[in-house]
C-alpha positions as CSV (number, residue, x, y, z in Angstrom):
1,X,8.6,-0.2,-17.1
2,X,4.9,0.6,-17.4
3,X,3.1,1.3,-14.0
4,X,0.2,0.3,-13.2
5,X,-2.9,2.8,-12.5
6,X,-3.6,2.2,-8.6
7,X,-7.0,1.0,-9.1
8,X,-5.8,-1.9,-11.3
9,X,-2.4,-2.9,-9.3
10,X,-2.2,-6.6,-9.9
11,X,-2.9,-8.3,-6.1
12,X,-2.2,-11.2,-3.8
13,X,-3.4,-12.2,-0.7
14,X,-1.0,-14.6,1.3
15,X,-3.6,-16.5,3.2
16,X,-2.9,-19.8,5.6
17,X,-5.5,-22.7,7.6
18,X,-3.7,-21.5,11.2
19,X,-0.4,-18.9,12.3
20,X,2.6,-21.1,12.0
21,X,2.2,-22.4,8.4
22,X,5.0,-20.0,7.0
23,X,2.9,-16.9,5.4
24,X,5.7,-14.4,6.5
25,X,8.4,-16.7,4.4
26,X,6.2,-17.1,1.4
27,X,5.2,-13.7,1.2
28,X,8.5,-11.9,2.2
29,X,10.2,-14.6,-0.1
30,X,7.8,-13.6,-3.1
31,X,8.2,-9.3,-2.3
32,X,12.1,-10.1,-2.5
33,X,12.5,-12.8,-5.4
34,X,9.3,-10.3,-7.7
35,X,11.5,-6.9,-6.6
36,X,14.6,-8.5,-7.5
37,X,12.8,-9.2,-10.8
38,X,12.8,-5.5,-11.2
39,X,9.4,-4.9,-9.8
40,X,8.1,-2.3,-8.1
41,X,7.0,-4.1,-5.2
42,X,4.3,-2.8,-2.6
43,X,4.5,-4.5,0.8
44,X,1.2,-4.7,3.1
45,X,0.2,-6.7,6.2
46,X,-3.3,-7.5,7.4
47,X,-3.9,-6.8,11.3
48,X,-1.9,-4.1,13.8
49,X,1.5,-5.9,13.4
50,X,4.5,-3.7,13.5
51,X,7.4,-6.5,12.8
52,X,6.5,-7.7,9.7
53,X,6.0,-4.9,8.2
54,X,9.7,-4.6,8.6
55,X,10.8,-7.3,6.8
56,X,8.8,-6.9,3.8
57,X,10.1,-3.1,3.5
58,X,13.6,-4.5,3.5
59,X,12.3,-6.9,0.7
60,X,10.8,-4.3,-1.6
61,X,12.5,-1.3,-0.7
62,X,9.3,0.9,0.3
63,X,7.7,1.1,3.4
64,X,5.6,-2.0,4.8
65,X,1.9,-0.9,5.2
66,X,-0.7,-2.6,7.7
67,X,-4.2,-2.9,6.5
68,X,-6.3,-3.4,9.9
69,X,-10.0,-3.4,9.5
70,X,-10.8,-3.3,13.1
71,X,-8.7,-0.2,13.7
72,X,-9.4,1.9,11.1
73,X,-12.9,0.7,9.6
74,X,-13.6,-1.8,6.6
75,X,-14.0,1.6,4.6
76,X,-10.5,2.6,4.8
77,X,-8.8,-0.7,3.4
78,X,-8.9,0.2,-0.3
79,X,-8.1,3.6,-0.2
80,X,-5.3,3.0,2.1
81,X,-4.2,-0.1,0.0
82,X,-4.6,2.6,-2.7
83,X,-2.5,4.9,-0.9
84,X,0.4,2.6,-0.6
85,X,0.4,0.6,-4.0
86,X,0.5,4.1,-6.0
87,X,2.8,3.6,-8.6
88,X,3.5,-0.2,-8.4
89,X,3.7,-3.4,-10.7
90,X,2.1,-5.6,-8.3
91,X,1.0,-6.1,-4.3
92,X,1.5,-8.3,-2.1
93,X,-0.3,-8.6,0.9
94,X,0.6,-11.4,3.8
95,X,-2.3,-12.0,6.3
96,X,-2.5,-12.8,9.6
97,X,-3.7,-15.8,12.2
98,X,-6.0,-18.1,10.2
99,X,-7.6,-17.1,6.9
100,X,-11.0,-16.8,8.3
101,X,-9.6,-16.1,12.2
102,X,-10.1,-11.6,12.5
103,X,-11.1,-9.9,15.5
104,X,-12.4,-11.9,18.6
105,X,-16.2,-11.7,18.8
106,X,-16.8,-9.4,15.9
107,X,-17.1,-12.5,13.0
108,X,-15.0,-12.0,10.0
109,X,-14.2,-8.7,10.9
110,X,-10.3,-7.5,10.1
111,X,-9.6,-11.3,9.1
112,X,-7.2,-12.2,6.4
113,X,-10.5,-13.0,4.6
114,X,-12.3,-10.1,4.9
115,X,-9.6,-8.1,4.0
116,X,-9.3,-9.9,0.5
117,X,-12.9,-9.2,0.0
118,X,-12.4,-5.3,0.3
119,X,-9.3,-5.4,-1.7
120,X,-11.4,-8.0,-4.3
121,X,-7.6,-10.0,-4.6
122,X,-7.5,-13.8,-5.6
123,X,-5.7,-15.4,-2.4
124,X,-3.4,-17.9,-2.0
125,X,-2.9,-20.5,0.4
126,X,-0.1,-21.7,2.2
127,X,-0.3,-25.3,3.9
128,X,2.1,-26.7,5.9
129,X,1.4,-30.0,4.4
130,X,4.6,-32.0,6.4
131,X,2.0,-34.5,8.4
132,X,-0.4,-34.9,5.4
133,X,-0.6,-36.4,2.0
134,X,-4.2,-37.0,0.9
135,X,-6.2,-34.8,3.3
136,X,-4.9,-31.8,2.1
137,X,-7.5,-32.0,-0.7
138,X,-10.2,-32.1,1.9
139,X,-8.5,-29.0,4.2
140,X,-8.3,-27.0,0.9
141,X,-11.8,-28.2,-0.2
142,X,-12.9,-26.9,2.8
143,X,-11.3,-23.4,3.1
144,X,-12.3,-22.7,-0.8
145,X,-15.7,-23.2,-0.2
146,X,-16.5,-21.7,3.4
147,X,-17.3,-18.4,2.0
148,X,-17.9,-18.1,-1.8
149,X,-16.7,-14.4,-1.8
150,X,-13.4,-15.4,-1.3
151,X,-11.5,-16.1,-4.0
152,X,-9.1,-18.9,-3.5
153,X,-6.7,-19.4,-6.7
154,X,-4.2,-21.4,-5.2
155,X,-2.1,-23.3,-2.6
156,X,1.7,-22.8,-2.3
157,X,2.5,-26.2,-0.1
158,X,4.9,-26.2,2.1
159,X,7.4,-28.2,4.5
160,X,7.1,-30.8,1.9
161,X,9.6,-34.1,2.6
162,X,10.5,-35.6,-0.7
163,X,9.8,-36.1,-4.1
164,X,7.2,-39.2,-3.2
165,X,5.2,-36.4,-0.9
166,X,4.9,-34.0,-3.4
167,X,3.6,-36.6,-6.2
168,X,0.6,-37.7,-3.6
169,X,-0.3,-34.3,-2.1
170,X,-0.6,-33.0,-6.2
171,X,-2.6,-35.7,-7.0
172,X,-5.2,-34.8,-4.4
173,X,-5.2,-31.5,-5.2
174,X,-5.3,-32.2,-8.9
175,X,-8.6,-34.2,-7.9
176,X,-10.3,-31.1,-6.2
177,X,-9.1,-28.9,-8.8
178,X,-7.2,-26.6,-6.7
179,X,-3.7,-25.5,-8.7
180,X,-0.6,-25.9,-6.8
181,X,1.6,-22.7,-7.4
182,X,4.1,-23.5,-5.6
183,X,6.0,-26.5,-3.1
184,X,8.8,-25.8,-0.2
185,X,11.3,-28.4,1.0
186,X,11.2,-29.1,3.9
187,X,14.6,-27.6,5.0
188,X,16.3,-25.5,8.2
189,X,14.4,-22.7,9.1
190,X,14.7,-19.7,7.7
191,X,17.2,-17.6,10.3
192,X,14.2,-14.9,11.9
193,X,14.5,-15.8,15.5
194,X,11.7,-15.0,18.4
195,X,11.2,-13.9,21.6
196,X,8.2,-12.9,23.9
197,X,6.2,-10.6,21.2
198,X,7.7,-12.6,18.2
199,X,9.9,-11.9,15.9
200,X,13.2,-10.4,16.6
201,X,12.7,-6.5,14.0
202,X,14.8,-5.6,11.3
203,X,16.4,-2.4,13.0
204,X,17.9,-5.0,15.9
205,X,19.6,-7.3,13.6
206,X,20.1,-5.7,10.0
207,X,22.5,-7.4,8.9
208,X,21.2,-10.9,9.7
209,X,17.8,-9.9,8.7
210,X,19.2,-8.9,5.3
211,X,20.5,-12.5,4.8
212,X,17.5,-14.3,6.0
213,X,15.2,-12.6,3.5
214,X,17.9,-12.9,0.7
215,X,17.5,-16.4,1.9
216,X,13.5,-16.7,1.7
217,X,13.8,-14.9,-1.7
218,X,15.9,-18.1,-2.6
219,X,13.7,-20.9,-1.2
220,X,10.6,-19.1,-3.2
221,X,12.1,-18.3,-6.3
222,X,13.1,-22.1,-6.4
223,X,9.7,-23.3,-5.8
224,X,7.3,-21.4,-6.3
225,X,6.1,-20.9,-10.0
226,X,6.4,-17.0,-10.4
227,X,4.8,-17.0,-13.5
228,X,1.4,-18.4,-12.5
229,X,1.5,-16.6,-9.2
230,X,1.8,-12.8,-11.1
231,X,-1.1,-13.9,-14.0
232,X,-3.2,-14.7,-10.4
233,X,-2.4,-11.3,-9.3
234,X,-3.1,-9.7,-12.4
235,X,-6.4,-11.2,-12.6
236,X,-7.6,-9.2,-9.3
237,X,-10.7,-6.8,-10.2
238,X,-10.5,-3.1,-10.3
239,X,-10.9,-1.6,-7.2
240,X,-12.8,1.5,-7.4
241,X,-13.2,4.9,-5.4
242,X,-10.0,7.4,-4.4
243,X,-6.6,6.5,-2.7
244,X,-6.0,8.0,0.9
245,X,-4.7,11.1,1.1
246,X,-3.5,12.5,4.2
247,X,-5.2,16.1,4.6
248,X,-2.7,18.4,4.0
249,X,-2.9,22.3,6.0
250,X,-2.1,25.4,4.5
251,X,-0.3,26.7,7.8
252,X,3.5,28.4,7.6
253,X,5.3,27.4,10.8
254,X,6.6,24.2,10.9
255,X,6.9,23.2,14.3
256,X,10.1,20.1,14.5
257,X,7.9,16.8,15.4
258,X,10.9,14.5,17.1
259,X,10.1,10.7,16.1
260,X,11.6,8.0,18.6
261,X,12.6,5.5,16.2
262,X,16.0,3.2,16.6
263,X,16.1,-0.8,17.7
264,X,14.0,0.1,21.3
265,X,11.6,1.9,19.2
266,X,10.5,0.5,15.9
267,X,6.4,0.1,16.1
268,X,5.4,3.3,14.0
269,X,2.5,2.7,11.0
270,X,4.2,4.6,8.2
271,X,0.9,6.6,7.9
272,X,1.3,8.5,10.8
273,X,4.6,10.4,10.1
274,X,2.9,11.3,6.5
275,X,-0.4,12.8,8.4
276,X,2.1,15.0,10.7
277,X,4.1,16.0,7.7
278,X,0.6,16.9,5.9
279,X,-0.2,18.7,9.0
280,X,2.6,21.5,8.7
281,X,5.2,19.3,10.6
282,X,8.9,18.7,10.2
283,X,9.4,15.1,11.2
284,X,12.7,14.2,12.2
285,X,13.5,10.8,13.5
286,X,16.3,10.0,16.7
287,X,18.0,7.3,18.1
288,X,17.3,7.3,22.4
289,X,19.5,5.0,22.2
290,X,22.7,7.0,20.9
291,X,21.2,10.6,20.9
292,X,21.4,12.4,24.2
293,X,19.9,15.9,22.8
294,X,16.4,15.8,21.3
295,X,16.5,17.0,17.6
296,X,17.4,21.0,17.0
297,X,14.0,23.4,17.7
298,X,11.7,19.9,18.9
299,X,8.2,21.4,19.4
300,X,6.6,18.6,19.9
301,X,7.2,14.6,20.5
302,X,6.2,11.0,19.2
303,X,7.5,7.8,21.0
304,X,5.7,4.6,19.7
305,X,6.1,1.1,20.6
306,X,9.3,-1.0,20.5
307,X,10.8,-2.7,23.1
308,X,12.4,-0.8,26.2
309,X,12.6,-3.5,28.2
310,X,14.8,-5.3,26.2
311,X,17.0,-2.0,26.3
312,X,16.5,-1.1,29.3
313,X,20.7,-0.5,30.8
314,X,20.9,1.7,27.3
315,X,18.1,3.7,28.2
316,X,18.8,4.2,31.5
317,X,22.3,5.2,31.5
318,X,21.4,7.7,28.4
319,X,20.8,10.9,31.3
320,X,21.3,13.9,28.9
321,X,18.4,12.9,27.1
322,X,16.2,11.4,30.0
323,X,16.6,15.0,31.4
324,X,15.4,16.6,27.7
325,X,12.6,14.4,27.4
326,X,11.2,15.4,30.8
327,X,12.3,18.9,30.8
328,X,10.0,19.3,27.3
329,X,7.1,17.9,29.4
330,X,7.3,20.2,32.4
331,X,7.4,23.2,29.4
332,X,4.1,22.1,28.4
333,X,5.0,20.7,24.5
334,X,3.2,18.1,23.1
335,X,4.6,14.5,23.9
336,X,2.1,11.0,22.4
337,X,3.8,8.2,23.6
338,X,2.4,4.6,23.2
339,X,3.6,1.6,24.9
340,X,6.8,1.1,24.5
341,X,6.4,5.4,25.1
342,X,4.4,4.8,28.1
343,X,7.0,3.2,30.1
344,X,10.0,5.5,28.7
345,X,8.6,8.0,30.5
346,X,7.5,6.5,33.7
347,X,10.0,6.7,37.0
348,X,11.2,3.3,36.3
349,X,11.4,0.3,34.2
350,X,12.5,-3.1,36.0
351,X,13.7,-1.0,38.9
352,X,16.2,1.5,36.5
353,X,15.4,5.3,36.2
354,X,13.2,6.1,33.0
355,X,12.3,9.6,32.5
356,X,10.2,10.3,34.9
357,X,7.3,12.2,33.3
358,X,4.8,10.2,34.7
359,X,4.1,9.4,38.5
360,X,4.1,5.3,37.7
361,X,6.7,2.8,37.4
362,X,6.9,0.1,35.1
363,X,8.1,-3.8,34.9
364,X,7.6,-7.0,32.8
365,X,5.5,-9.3,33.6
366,X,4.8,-13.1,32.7
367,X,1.3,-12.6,31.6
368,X,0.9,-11.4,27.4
369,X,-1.8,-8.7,27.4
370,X,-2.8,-8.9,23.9
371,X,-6.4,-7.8,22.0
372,X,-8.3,-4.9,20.3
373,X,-10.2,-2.5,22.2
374,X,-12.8,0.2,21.7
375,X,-11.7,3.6,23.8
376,X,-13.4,6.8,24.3
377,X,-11.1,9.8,25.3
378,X,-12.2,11.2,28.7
379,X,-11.2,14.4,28.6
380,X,-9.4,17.2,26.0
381,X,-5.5,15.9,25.2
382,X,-3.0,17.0,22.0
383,X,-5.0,14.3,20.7
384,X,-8.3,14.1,21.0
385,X,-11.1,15.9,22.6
386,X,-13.0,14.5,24.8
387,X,-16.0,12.0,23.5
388,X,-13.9,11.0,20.7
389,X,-13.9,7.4,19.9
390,X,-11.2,5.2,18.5
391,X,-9.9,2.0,18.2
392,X,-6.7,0.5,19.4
393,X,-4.7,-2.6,19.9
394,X,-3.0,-3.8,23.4
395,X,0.2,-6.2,23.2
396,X,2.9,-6.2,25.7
397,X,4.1,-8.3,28.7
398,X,4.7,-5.3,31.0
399,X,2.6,-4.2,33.8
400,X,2.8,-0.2,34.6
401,X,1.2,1.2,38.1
402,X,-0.8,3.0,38.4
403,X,-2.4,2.1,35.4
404,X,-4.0,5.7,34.8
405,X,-3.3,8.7,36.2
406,X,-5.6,11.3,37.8
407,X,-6.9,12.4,34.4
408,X,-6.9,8.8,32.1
409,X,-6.0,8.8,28.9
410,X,-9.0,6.3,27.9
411,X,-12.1,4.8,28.8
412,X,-12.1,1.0,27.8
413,X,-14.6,-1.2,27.3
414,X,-13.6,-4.6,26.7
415,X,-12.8,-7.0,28.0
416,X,-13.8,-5.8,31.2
417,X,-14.6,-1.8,31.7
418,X,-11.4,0.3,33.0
419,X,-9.7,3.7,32.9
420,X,-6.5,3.5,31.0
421,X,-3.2,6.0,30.9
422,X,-2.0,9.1,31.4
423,X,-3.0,13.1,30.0
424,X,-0.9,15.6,32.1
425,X,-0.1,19.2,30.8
426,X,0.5,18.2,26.8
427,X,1.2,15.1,27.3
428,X,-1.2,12.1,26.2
429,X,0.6,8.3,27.1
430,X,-0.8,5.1,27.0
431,X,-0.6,1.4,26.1
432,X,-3.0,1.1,23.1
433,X,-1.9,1.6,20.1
434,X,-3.7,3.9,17.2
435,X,-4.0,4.2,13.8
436,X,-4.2,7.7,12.8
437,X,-5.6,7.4,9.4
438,X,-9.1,6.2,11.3
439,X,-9.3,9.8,13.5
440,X,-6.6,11.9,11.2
441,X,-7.7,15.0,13.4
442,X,-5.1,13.4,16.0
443,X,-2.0,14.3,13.9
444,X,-3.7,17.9,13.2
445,X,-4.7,18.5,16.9
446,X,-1.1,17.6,18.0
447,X,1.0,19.7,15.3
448,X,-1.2,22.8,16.2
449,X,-0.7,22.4,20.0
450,X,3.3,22.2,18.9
451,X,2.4,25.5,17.1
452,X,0.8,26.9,20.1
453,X,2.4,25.7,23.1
């Protein structure tokens, strides 16, 4: 099969009026039913969400991207769209929220709509037409014509009831010219269960997860009219200007990098194991959950989001490696740990012994702290000097006090001005979460303290 140059990768934009209207169904459903095809599928999500991402790499077979305008600058999209799609027959990118809805007080910025702009992909819409017949003309009307730059080439309509239903809501559309590309019974939902950050990831339910994408590949194949959908995508203009690249460094020791990854710790953006590779690393990923010896010759280590609380007992009981993990912080080696990170190594989670790296405990709590949030390190760290800026994303329902330690990780400034996390010897933990790719002298800084330390 011919592949398509990066610049000219054919592109859709899964776009919906409000969250709930089934984007991550259409859009997984179309990555699995085009890869099984024999695509070469590329998988992206608009915004900082980690789960999704899962789901779609289990569709297509290559790792689910995020494309977040807020965290890593409007400038970064297409080269890190770039990046990703290298090498593939077509892109599909599922957004997030409401089309226009992006970061709170900061207009269109990182919406589902402004990303299509900077990716210059048609976009189309999924309603959830099952209390509507005739007004969906005048909801569609109204979403293709808000902004002009937005290119709205269709409407996949979904949770439809019958035969009858789908006859009046086409003949609407038909009347405001909008092409249907695709309809969706209304039938059972789709097995992806929730629970207090959404859905449940891939890596905690494999198996299941493999059926219920198998199953959206199904319900999309059936009704959605692939044909039409891949001439939209082909139609998408070139994009123009050089894929990412992470910087690579000429350096000949390869300090081990040790990845928490497993089902309590699966929020990693694939872009930040490729900078630390790029920067001399050898990343290797391990299981807290099973593993109770950090990886052979660990120089340095990474623990990202997830969800310890939910694993909690499993973490706990896991000693051998509790007492590695701390032991490597009293020697001084580099440890990053974000959220889910952050309250692995505190004393406690929930009243059972964590690792004890940090003087704070940790617990859930009812209240969701959830938003994007402009930081400013306060002092040097293995990741940042001090004065540098970047941008992050909070989401959790866990309290940890103290908040910050003596020396804070962060400076925040909204919603409300605060100091935020922890930077003791080498390591640097806190709850927001980072994309690399916007400061990539994070993944350089920390490999060269694992060098050096």
């Amino acid at each position: 099969m011919v592949m398509s140059s990066p610049s000219s990768v054919p592109r859709l934009v899964i776009a919906a009026p409000s969250s709930g209207s089934g984007k991550t169904t259409v859009a997984t459903g179309l990555m699995a039913a085009f890869a099984g095809r024999g695509l070469t599928v590329s998988p992206h999500k608009v915004g900082p969400d980690y789960i999704d991402p899962g789901y779609h790499a289990l569709a297509t077979g290559r790792p689910g991207r995020n494309l977040d305008a807020y965290l890593c600058g409007p400038e970064l999209i297409a080269p890190l769209f770039l990046h990703g799609a290298r090498g593939c027959d077509l892109a599909v990118v599922e957004g997030v929220m409401g089309m226009f809805d992006g970061a709170a007080g900061e207009g269109e910025l990182a919406s589902t709509a402004h990303v299509a702009k900077l990716l210059r992909a048609p976009v189309v819409l999924v309603v959830d037409a099952s209390s509507q017949s005739r007004s969906v003309a005048a909801l569609v009307h109204g979403f293709a014509s808000w902004d002009p730059q937005v290119r709205l080439g269709g409407v996949i309509l979904n949770k439809v009831a019958s035969d009858r239903h789908e006859e009046l809501l086409r003949e609407a559309l038909d009347s405001a010219g909008t092409p249907v590309l695709g309809v969706l019974r209304r039938v059972a939902q789709v097995d992806t269960p929730s629970r207090h950050l959404g859905l449940v990831p891939v890596a905690e339910r494999r198996t299941e997860a493999v059926e219920a994408v198998a199953a959206m590949a199904v319900q999309v194949r059936e009704g959605c009219d692939l044909e039409a959908l891949l001439g939209l995508a082909r139609s998408a203009a070139a994009l123009s200007g050089p894929a990412w690249e992470p910087p690579v460094t000429g350096a000949r020791e390869h300090p081990v990098v040790a990845v928490a990854g497993g089902p309590a710790f699966t929020f990693s953006y694939a872009e930040h194991a490729e900078l630390l590779t790029a920067a001399g690393a050898e990343v290797v990923t391990f299981d807290p959950l099973r593993e109770e010896r950090l990886p052979d010759g660990t120089g340095g280590l990474v623990i990202g989001g997830g969800f310890p609380e939910v694993y909690a007992p499993e973490l706990s009981a896991n000693e051998p490696l509790r007492e590695a993990v701390a032991a490597l912080a009293r020697d001084g080696a580099p440890v990053a740990a974000e959220c889910a990170g952050l309250l692995y190594l505190c004393r406690e989670l929930d009243g059972r012994p964590m690792c004890g790296v940090l003087e704070a405990d940790a617990r859930m709590s009812e209240r969701l702290t959830l938003g994007y949030r402009d930081a400013v390190a306060l002092g040097d760290s293995v990741l940042a000097a001090a004065g540098t800026r970047m941008r992050g994303h909070e989401f959790h329902r866990t309290v940890v006090e103290p908040g910050a330690g003596t020396a804070p990780a962060w400076g925040v400034r909204a919603p409300r001005r605060r100091v935020e996390g922890f930077v003791q010897q080498g390591v640097h933990a806190s709850y927001l979460h980072t994309h690399w790719a916007a400061e990539p002298g994070a993944a350089r800084r920390f490999v060269e303290r694992c060098r050096t330390s």
